[in-house]
N, C-alpha and C positions, 0 to 999 in steps of 0.2 A: 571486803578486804582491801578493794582499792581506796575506799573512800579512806578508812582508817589510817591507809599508807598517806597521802597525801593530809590532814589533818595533821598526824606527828609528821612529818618533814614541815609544815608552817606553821608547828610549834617552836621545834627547831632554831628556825628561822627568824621567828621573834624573839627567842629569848636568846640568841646569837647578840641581836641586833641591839637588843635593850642591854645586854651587859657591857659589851663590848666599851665602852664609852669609859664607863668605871675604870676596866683596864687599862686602857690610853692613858686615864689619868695618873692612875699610879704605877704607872711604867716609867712619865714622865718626871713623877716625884721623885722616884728615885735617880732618876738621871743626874737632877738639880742638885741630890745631895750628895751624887758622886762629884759632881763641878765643884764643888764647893769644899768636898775633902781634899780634893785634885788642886785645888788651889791655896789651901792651908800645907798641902807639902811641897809646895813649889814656894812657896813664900808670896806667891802676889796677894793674898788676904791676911791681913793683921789680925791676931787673936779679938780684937772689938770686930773687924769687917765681918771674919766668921760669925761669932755671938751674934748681931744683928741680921745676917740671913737665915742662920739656923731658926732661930726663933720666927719670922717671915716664911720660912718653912712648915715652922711647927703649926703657926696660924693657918697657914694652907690645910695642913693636915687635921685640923681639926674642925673647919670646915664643908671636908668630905666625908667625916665621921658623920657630923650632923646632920648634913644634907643625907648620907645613906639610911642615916638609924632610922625611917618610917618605913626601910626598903624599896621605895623606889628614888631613885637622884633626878631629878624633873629636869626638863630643860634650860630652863631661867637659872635651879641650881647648878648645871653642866656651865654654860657661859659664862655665872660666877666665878666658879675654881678656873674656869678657863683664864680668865682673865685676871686673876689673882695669881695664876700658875707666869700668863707673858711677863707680868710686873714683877714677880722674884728674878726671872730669869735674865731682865734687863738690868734689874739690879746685880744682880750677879756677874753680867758683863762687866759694868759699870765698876766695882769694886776691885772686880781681879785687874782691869788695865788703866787703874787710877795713878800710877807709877809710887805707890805706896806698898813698900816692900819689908819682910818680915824674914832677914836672914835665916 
């Protein structure tokens, strides 16, 4: 009975660990495309500035699709979108405080 108990809790505990990562990432995603709605109603992104992140976005998000479709997202695929994920988001800087404004 103890052995059983401790088994499921470092089941748990892996599959905690191993999803986890996933979710960061598409917590993240949607963060970027609140930024970026947030910035088409404020005016600092021009309907192209938009168009061009969104789709930088949509690239991102597809993929995560691909890297998850075998079911597991490996770690060389995690540091990919990672790093796919910094480089939208600079860009995103980058566009909203370009002093290109969109009444």
């Amino acid at each position: 009975m103890k052995r059983l108990a401790i088994v499921a809790a470092a089941s748990v505990l892996v599959l905690s660990t191993t999803m986890a990562p996933a979710g960061v990432i598409h917590r993240r995603q949607k963060h970027q495309q609140a930024r970026i709605r947030q910035g088409v109603r404020s005016g600092e992104l021009t309907p192209e500035e938009a168009a061009k992140l969104k789709a930088e976005e949509q690239k991102v998000q597809a993929d995560r699709e691909k890297a998850a479709a075998d079911g597991k997202v490996t770690g060389k695929e995690r540091r990919t979108i990672r790093h796919e994920q910094n480089q939208a988001s600079r860009d995103i800087v980058r566009k909203k405080h370009n002093r290109q404004y969109n009444p």
